[in-house]
C-alpha positions, 0 to 999 in steps of 0.5 A: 706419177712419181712422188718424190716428196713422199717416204719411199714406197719400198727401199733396201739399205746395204742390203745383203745375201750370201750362200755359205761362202758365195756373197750373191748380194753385196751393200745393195741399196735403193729406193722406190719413190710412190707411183715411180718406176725403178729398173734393176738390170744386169745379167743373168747372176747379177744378184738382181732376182736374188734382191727382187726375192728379198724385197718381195719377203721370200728370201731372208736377207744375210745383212740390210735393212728393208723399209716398207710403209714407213715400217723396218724388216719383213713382217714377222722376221726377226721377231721369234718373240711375236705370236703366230697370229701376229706374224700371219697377220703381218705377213698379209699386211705386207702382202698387200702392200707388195706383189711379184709378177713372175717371169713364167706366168704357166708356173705362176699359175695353178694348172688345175684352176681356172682363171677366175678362181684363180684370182677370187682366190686371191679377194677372198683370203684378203677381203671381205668380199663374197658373192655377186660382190666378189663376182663383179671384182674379179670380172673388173681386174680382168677386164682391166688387164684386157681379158673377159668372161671366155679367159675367167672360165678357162684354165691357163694351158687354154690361154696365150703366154701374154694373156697368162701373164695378164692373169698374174698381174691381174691377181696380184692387182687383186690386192690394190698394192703400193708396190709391184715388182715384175721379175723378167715379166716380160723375157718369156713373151714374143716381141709384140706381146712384150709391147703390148704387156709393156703398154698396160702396165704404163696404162695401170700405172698411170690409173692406179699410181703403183709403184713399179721396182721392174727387174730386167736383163734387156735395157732395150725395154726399159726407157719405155717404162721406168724413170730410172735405172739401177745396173747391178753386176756380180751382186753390187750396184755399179751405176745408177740414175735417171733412165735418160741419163744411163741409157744415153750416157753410162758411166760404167764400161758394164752399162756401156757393154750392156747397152752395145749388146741390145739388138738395133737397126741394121743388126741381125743374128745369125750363125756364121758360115765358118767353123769355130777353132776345134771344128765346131761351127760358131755364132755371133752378131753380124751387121747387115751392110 
């Protein structure tokens, strides 16, 4: 569980990003307790992806400051003055302490490798394990995402969206993190296996105490996983706090459309029989009697 008592596992303060004249991330600020789980949501061009980015060391930040373990900034940046070796060195460093689960596990993965390469890959560029040593590791984090010897020797197009998203969070486990951010981890999946991705994460989280920043469009999703919850709209932070609180209730009228747009009993899509203005026909959300 959550240690609030502790630093922040990962925090961002005023933290910002801008494409030439378009500010895609405005004063955004957070904290990620030890072991706590924190869901940034919004709609697609929130600014959400582009701050998971930032926190997870791809993108530079235009603004902000970043703090991780204690330390400021992203290793390496800012320092032209640092030798390579010491920036490499320091970019590991923060590797191991932060990971990113992508929303496309099939892009995530090298197409050509197998599954088991694929994550001793990953201990061997960030332990000193070789061998029967190395073979035994791998074969423990895939079991511990519920996968075994017949996924190891196969290549992802062999596998299942699910077990393929299993396998990323199995290499980026590989590493024993503080810190994993989850960027749509589960949009791509069926409604069952988002559940069941949902569940090993609950199950890993409380095994191993990481910490989990999980970034989401779908509030629908989010009380089964995260203590709280920050909503993020045209790059800003509108509302933020405890997931029970947001979700039962929000103070901002972007929560309150956020909310009334998760699907719920007694709801069901489908396309209208009558034509939209200019002959086209529409769709919408039409609630069953």
């Amino acid at each position: 569980m959550a240690d609030t008592a502790a630093p922040p596992a990962l925090e961002a303060v005023g933290l910002r990003k801008s494409f030439g004249d378009f500010v895609a991330v405005d004063d955004v600020s957070l904290a990620l307790a030890p072991g706590a789980c924190l869901a940034v949501v919004g709609e697609s061009g929130s600014g959400k992806t582009t701050t998971a980015r930032m926190l997870a060391g791809l993108e530079t930040p235009t603004g902000g400051t970043i703090r991780w373990a204690g330390r400021q900034g992203r290793p390496g940046a800012g320092r032209p003055w640092a030798g390579r070796r010491a920036r490499a060195a320091g970019r590991l460093q923060f590797a191991r302490h932060v990971q990113m689960v992508f929303q496309d596990p099939y892009a995530s993965l090298d197409p050509h490798q197998r599954v088991g390469d694929c994550v001793g890959e990953v201990l061997t560029l960030h332990t000193g394990l070789r061998g029967p040593a190395l073979a035994e590791r791998v074969s423990e984090l895939l079991d511990q995402v519920g996968l075994g010897a017949q996924q190891a020797r196969s290549l992802p197009r062999a596998l299942s969206g699910g077990q393929r998203q299993r396998v990323a969070i199995a290499r980026a486990l590989a590493v024993r993190p503080r810190v994993l951010i989850l960027d749509e981890a589960v949009a791509a999946l069926d409604v069952s296996v988002q559940a069941q991705i949902i569940n090993l994460l609950r199950e890993i989280r409380e095994q191993t105490a990481i910490a989990y920043l999980f970034i989401t469009h779908d509030l629908g999703i989010v009380h089964h996983i995260c203590d709280d919850i920050v909503v993020m709209r045209r790059g800003r932070v509108v509302e933020r706090g405890t997931t029970t609180a947001v979700l039962e209730t929000p103070q901002h009228p972007y929560t309150i459309e956020l909310l009334e747009s998760v699907p719920r009993r007694g709801w069901t899509p489908r396309r209208r029989a009558a034509a939209a203005p200019g002959g086209r026909s529409g769709s919408g959300l039409v609630e069953r009697p």
